[in-house]
N, CA, C and O atoms as a GROMACS GRO file, in nm:
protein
  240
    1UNK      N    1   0.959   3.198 -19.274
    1UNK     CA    2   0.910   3.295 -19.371
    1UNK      C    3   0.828   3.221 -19.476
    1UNK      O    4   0.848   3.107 -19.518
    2UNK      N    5   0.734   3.306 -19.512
    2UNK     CA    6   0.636   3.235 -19.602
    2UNK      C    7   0.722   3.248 -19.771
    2UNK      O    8   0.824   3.315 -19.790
    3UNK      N    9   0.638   3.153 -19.893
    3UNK     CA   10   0.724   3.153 -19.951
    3UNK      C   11   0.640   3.213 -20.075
    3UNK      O   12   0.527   3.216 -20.026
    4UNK      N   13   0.629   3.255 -20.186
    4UNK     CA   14   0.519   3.297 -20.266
    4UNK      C   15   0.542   3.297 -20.378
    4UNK      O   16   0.621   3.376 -20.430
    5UNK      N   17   0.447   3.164 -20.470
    5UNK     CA   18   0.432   3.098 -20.556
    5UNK      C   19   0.355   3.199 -20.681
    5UNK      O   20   0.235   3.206 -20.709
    6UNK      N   21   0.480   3.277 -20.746
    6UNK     CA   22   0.394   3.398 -20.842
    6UNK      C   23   0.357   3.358 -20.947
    6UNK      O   24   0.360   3.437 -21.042
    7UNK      N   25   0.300   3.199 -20.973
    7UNK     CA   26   0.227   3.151 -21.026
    7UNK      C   27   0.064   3.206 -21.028
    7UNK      O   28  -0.021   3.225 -21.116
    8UNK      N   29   0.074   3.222 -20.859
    8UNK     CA   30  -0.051   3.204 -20.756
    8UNK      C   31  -0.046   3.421 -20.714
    8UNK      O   32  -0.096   3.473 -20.614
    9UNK      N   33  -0.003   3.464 -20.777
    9UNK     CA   34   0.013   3.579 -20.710
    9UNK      C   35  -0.148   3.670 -20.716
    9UNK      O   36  -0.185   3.757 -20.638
   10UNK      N   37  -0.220   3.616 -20.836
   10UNK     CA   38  -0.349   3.698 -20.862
   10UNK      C   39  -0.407   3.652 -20.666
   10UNK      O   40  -0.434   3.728 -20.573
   11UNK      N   41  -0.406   3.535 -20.672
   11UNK     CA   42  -0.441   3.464 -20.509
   11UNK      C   43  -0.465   3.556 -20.409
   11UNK      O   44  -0.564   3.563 -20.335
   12UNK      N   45  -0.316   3.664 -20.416
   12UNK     CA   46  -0.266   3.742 -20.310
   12UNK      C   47  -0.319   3.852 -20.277
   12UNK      O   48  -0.318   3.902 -20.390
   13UNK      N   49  -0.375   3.950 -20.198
   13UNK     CA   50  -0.468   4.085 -20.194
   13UNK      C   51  -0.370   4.157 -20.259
   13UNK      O   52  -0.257   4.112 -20.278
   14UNK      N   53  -0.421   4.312 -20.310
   14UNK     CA   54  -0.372   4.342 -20.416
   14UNK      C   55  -0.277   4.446 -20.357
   14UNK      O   56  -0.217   4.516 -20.438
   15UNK      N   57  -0.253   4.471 -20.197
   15UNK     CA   58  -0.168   4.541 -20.156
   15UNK      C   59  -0.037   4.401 -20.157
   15UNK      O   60   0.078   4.435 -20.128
   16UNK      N   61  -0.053   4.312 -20.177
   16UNK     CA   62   0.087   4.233 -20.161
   16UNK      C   63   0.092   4.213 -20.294
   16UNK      O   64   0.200   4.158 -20.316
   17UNK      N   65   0.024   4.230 -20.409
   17UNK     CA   66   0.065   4.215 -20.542
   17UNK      C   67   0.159   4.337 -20.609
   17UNK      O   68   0.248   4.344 -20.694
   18UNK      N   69   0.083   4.434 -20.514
   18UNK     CA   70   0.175   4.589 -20.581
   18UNK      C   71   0.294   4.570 -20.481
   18UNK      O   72   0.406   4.553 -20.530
   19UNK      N   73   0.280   4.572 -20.340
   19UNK     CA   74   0.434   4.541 -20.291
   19UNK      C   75   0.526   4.454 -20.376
   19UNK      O   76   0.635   4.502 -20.405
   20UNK      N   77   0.498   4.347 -20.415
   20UNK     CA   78   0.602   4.270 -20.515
   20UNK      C   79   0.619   4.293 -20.617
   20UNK      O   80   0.713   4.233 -20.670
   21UNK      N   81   0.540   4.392 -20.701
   21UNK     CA   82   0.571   4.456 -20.814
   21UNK      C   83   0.675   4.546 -20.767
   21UNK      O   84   0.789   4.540 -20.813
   22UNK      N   85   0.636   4.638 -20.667
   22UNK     CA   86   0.739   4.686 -20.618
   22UNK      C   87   0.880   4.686 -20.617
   22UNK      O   88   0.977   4.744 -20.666
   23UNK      N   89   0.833   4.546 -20.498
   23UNK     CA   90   1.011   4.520 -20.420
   23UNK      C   91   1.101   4.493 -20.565
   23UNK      O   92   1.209   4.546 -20.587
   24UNK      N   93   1.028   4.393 -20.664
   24UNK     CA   94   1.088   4.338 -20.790
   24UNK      C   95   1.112   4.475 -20.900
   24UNK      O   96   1.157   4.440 -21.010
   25UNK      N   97   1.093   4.584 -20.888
   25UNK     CA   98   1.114   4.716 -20.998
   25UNK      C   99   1.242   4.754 -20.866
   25UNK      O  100   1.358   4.772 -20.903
   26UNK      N  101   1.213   4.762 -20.747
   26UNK     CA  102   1.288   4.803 -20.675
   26UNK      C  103   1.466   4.799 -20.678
   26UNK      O  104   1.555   4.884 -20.674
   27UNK      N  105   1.460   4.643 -20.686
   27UNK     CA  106   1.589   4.553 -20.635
   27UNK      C  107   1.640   4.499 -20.817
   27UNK      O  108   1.757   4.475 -20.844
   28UNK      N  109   1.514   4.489 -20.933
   28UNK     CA  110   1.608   4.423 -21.016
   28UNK      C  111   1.657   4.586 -21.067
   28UNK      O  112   1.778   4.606 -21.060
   29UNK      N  113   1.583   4.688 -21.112
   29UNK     CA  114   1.575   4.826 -21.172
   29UNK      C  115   1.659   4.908 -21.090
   29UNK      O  116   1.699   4.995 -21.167
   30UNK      N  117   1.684   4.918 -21.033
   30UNK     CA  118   1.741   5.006 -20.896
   30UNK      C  119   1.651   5.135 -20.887
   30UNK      O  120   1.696   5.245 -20.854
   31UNK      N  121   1.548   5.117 -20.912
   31UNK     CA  122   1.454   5.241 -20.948
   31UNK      C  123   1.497   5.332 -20.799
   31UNK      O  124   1.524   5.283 -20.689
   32UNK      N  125   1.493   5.462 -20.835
   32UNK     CA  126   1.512   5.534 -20.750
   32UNK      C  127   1.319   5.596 -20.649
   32UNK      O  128   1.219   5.623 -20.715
   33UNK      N  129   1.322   5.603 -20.505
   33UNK     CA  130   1.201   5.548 -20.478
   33UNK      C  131   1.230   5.651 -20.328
   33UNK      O  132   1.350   5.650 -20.302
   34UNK      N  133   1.166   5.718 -20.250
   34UNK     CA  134   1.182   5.815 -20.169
   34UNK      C  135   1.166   5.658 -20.007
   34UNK      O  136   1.115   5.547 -20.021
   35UNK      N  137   1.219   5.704 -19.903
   35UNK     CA  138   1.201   5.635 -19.789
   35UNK      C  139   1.070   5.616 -19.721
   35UNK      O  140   1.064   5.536 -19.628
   36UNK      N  141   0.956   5.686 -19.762
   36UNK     CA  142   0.835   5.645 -19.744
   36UNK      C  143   0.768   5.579 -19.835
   36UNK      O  144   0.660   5.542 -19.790
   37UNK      N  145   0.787   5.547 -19.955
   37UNK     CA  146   0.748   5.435 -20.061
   37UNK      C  147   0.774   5.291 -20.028
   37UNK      O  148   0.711   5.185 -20.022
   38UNK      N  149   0.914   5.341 -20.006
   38UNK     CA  150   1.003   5.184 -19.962
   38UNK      C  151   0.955   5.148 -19.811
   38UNK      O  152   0.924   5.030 -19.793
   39UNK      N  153   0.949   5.202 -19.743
   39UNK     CA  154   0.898   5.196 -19.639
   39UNK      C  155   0.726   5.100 -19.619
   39UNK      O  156   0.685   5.005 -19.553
   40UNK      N  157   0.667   5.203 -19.728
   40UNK     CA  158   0.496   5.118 -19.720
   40UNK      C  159   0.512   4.997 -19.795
   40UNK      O  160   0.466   4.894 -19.746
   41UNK      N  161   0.564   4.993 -19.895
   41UNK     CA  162   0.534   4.903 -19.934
   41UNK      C  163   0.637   4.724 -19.905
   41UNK      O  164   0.614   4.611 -19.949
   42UNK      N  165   0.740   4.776 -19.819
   42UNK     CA  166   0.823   4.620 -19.768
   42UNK      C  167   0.739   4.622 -19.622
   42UNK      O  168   0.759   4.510 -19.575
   43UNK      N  169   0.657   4.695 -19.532
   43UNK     CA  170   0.605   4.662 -19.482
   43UNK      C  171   0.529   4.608 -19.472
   43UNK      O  172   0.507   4.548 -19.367
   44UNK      N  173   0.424   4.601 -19.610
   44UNK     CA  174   0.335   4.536 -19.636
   44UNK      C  175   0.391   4.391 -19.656
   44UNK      O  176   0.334   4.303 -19.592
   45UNK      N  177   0.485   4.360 -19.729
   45UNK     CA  178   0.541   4.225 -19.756
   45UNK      C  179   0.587   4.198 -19.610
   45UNK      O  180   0.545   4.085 -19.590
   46UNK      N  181   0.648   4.238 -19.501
   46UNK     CA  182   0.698   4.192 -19.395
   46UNK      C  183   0.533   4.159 -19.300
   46UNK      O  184   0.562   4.118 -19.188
   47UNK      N  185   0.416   4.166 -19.315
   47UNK     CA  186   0.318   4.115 -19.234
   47UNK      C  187   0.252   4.036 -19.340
   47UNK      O  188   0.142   3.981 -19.337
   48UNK      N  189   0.326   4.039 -19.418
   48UNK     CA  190   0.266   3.938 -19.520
   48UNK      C  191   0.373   3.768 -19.476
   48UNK      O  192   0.354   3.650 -19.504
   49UNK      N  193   0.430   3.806 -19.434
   49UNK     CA  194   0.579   3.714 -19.390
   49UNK      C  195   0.635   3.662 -19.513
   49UNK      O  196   0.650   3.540 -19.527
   50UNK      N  197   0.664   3.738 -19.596
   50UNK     CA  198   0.736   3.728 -19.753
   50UNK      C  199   0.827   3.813 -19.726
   50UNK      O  200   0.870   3.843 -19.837
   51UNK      N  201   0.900   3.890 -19.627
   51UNK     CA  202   1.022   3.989 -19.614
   51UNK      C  203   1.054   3.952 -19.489
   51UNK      O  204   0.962   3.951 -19.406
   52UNK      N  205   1.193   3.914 -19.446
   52UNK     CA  206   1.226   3.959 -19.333
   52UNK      C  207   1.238   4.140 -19.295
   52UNK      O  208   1.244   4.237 -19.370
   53UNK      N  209   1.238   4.127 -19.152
   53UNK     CA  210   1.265   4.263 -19.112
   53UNK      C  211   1.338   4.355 -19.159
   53UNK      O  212   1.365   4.303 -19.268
   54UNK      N  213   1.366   4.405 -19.159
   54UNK     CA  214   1.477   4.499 -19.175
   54UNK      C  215   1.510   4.597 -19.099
   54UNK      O  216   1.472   4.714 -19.101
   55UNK      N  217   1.596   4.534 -19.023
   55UNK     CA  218   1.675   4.644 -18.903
   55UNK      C  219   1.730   4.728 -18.914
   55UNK      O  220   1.747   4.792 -18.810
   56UNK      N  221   1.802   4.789 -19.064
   56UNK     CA  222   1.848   4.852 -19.040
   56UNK      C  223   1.730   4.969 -19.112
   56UNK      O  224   1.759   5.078 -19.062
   57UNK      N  225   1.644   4.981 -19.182
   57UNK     CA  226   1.520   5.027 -19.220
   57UNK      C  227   1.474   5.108 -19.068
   57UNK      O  228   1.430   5.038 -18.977
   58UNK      N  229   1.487   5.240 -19.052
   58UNK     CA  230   1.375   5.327 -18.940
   58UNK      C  231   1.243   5.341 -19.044
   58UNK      O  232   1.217   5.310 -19.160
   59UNK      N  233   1.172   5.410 -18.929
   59UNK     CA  234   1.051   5.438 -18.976
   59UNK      C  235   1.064   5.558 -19.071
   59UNK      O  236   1.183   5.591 -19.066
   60UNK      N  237   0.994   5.643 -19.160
   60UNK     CA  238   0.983   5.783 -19.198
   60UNK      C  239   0.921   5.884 -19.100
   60UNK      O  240   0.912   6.002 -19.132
   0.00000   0.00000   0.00000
């Protein structure tokens, strides 16, 4: 898995900058977030190879 230096995050296209804004409002906030939000946007981090899979995650 890749590893990502948010030093360097401007670096990153800006769909993997909002995914990590994301995942990080997500997981520290417990923000409440519908299964197609969560869905687009850890996918984006998982072909980014900054997320593992998530198996237990279906599609919407």
């Amino acid at each position: 898995m890749k590893k990502l230096d948010l030093n360097k995050l401007e670096d990153e296209p800006i769909e993997v900058q909002q995914a990590v804004a994301f995942y990080a409002s997500h997981t520290i906030k417990k923000v409440r977030v519908t299964t197609l939000e969560r869905y687009k946007h850890y996918s984006i981090l998982e072909e980014a190879g900054l997320l593992e899979p998530l198996k237990s995650v279906v599609e919407p």
